[in-house]
C-alpha positions in Angstrom: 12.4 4.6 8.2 12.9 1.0 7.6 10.9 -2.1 6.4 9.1 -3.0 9.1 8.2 0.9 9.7 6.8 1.2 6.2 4.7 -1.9 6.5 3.2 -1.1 9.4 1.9 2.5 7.5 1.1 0.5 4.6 -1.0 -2.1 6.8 -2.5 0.6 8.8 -3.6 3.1 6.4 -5.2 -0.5 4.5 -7.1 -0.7 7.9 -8.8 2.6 7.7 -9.7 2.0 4.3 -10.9 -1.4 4.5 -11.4 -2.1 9.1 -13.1 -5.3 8.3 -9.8 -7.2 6.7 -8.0 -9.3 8.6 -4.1 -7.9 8.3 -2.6 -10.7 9.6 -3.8 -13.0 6.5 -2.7 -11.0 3.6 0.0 -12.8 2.0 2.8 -10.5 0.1 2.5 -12.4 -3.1 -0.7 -12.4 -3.7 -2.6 -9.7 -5.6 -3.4 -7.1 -2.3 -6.9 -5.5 -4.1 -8.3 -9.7 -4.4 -7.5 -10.3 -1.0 -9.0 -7.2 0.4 -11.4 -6.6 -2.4 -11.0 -3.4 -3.0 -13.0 -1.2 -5.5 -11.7 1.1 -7.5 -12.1 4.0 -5.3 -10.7 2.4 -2.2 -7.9 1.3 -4.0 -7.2 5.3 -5.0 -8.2 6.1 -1.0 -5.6 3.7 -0.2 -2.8 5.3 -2.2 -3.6 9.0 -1.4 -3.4 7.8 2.3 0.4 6.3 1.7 1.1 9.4 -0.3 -0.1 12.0 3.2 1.5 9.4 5.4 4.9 8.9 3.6 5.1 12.1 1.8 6.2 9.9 -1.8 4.4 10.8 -4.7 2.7 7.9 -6.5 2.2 8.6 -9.9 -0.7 6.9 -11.9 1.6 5.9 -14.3 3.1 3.5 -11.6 -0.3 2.0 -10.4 -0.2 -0.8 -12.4 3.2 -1.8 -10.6 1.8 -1.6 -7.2 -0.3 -5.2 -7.4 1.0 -7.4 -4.0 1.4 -6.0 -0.8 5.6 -6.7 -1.5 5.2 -4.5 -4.8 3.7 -1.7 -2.8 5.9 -2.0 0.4 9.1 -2.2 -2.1 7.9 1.1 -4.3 7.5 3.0 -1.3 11.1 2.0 0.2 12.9 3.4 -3.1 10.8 6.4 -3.5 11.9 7.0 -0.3 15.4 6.3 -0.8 15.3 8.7 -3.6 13.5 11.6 -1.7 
C-alpha cells in the first residue's frame, strides 16, 4: 500500500466521521481536528476507523503525535512498514 492509498483511507474514513467537511480543503500542515473540528469523541471514532481499515495499532500514547493530516498519513505508513 502506498501514499496515495493510505490517504485516500485516511480521507475517507474522515468522511464518515465528519460528511459535511470539504476533503479537498484540508491542508497537511495544519492542525487536522481545527480544520475539521472535531470533538473529542470523533477524533477517537476517527482513529478506531484507521485502526479496522489498516489493521495498525494506534496507541494512545502516540495521539498526541498524530496532529496534521501529514503526521497522521506519515504514522500510518511506518506502522505499516513495521507490520
Amino acid at each position: 500500500m502506498n501514499h496515495p492509498d493510505i490517504r485516500a483511507i485516511v480521507l475517507g474514513t474522515l468522511q464518515t466521521i465528519a460528511p459535511e467537511v470539504d476533503i479537498t480543503a484540508l491542508r497537511d500542515d495544519r492542525p487536522l481536528r481545527k480544520q475539521v473540528d472535531l470533538d473529542s469523541m470523533d477524533w477517537l471514532n476517527f482513529l478506531t476507523g484507521l485502526h479496522e481499515k489498516l489493521r495498525v495499532d494506534i496507541p494512545e500514547a502516540d495521539y498526541g503525535r498524530l496532529v496534521t493530516l501529514a503526521d497522521v498519513i506519515a504514522y500510518l505508513e511506518a506502522a505499516r512498514k513495521v507490520q
